[in-house]
C-alpha positions in Angstrom: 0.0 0.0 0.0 1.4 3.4 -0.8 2.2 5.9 1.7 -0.7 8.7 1.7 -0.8 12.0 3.2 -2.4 12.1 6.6 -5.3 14.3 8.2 -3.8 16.9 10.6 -5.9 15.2 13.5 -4.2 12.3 15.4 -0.8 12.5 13.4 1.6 10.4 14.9 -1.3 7.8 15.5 -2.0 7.8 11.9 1.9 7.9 10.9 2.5 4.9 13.0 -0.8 2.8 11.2 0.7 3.7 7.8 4.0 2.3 9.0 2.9 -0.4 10.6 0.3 -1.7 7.5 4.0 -1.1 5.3 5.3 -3.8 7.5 2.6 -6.1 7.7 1.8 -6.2 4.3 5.3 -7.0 3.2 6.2 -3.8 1.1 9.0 -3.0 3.8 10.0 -7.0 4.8 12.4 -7.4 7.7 15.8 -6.6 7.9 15.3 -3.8 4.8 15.9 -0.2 6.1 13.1 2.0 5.8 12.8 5.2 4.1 14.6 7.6 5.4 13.2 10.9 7.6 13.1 13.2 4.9 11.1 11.2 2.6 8.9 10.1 4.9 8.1 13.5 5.8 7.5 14.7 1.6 5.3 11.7 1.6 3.3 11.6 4.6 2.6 15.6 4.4 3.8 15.8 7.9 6.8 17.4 10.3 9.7 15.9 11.4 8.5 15.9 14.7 5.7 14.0 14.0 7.6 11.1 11.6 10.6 11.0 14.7 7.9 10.2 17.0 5.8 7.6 15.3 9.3 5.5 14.7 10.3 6.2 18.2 7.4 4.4 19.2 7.5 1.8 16.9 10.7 1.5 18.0 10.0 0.8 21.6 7.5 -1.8 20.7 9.9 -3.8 18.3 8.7 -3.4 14.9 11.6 -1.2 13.9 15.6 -1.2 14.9 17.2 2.4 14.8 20.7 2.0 13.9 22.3 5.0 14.5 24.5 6.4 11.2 22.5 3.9 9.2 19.2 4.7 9.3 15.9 2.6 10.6 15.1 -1.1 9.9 12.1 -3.1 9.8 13.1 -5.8 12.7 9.4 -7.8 12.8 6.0 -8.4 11.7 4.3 -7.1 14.1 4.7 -5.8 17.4 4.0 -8.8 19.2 6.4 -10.6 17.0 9.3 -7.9 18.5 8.4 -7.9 21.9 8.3 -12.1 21.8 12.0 -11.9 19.7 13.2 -9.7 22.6 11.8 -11.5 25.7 12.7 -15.0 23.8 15.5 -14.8 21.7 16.5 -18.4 20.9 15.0 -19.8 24.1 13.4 -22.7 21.8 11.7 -24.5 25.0 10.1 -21.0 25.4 8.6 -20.8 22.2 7.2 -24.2 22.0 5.8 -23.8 25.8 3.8 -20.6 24.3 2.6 -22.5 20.8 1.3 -25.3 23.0 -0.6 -22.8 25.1 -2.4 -21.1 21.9 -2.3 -24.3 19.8 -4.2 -26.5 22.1 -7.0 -23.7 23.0 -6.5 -22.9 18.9 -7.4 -26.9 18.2 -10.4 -27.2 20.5 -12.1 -24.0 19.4 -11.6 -24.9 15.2 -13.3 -28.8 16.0 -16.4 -26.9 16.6 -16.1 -23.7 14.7 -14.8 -24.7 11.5 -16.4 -24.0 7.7 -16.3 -26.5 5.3 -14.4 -24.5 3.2 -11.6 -24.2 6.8 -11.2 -28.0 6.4 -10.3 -27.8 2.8 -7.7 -25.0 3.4 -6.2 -27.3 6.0 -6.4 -30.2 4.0 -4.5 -28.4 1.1 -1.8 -27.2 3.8 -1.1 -30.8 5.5 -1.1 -32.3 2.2 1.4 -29.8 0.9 3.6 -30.3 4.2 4.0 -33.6 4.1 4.5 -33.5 0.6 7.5 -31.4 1.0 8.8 -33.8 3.4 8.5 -36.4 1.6 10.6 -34.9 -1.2 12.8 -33.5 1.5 12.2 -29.7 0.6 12.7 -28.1 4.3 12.0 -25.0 3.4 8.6 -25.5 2.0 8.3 -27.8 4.7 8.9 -25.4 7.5 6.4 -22.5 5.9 3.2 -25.3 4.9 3.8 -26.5 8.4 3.8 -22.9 10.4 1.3 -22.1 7.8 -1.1 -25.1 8.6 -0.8 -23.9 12.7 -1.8 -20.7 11.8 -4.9 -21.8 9.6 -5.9 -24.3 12.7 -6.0 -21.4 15.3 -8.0 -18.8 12.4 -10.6 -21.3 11.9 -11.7 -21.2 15.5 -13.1 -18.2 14.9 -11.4 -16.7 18.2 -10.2 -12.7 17.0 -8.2 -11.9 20.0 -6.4 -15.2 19.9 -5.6 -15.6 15.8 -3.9 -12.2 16.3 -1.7 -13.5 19.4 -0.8 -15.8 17.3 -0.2 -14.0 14.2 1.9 -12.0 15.9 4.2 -15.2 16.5 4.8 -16.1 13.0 8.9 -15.1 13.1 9.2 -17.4 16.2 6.8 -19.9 15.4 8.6 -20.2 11.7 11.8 -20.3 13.7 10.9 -22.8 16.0 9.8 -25.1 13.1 13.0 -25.0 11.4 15.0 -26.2 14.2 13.0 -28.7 15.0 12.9 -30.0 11.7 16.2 -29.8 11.3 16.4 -34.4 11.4 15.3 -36.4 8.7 13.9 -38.5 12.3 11.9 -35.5 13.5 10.1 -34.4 10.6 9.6 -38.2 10.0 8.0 -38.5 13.5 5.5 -35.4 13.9 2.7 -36.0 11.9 -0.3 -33.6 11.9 -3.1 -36.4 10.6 -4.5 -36.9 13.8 -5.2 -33.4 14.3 -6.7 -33.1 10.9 -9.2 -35.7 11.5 -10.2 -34.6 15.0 -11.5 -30.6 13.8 -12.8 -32.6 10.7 -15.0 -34.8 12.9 -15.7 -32.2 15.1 -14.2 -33.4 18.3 -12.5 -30.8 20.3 -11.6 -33.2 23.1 -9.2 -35.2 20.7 -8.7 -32.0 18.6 -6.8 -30.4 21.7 -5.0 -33.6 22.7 -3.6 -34.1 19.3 -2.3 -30.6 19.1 -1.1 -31.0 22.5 1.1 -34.2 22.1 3.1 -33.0 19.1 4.6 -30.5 21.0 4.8 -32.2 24.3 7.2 -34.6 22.0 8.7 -31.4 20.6 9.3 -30.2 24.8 10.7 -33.6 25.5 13.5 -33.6 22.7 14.3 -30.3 23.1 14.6 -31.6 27.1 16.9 -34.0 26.7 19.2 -32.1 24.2 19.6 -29.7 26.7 20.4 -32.1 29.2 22.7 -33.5 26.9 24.1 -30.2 26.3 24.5 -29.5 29.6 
């Protein structure tokens, strides 16, 4: 979406939504550095002041990185995503501990919300997941897989709660990868349980299944760290 001149009531407010939708909707992706203060300025219609502020606070919340010298660079999705990078870092056992809590609730709620058309999207992604790991492409492993999670926690209907976990796609991408990182684990998490449960419409099973793969998930990453340590 192009930049657009703002109203001259609530600037910064609507200086940081314009930012924020450049960044969500990929025309600024992470790690690119943003336009720089002067032509955000010409574009937006607004002061200095104003464009400082509204990356200042974006800034706080994690969305963008101010380098000084360099300029400023988009470092998430979302704001949510930042704050989780920064509290989490690499912390994997952290990451699967929140995905468990969000995926299981995310699992029950889709069993009994679902649309037809829901279970076909999901359908499509599992099938295209395991697909990929048949044919040992990890990459389009890891983003059908993350992608599939997503779809599962959106077709319970449940606003507040897709949006928490939207906001953990970097992580939850992340988090995939390294655990898929063994021919053995992506061998041994399967997602057709899961499938069947929302399809059938039982949330009982439907939060169990999405429960186990990620207890599994806790344990190995457990015992590496025991190994490790």
């Amino acid at each position: 979406m192009p930049l657009a001149t703002t109203r001259r009531s609530g600037l910064v407010d609507q200086v940081i939504g314009q930012l924020r939708e450049a960044v969500a909707n990929g025309e600024w992706p992470v790690g690119q550095r943003i336009p720089p203060e002067a032509e955000l300025v010409s574009t937006l219609g607004v002061g200095r002041n104003t464009v400082r502020e509204a990356v200042r606070a974006l800034s706080h919340s994690g969305l963008l990185e101010v380098r000084q010298g360099d300029g400023t660079y988009v470092r998430a999705t979302s704001e949510v995503s930042g704050a989780v990078r920064r509290l989490c870092g690499s912390e994997l056992r952290e990451v699967l501990q929140v995905r468990r809590t969000l995926e299981v609730e995310g699992a029950r709620l889709a069993a009994t919300a679902r649309t037809d058309a829901e279970l076909r999207t999901l359908t499509d992604l599992l099938d295209r997941r395991d697909r990929a790991r048949r044919e040992s492409r990890v990459d389009e492993f890891v983003h059908a897989d993350a992608e599939f999670h997503l779809a599962v926690v959106r077709a319970g209907h449940n606003t507040l709660l897709t949006e928490l976990y939207r906001g953990l796609t970097e992580v939850i991408t992340a988090s995939v990868a390294t655990t898929s990182q063994t021919e053995q684990q992506r061998a041994d998490i399967q997602h057709r349980g899961l499938l069947e449960a929302i399809a059938a419409g039982d949330p009982q099973r439907a939060a169990t299944e999405a429960g186990g793969f990620l207890d599994e998930l806790l344990a190995q990453q457990e015992t590496q760290e025991t190994t490790e340590g």
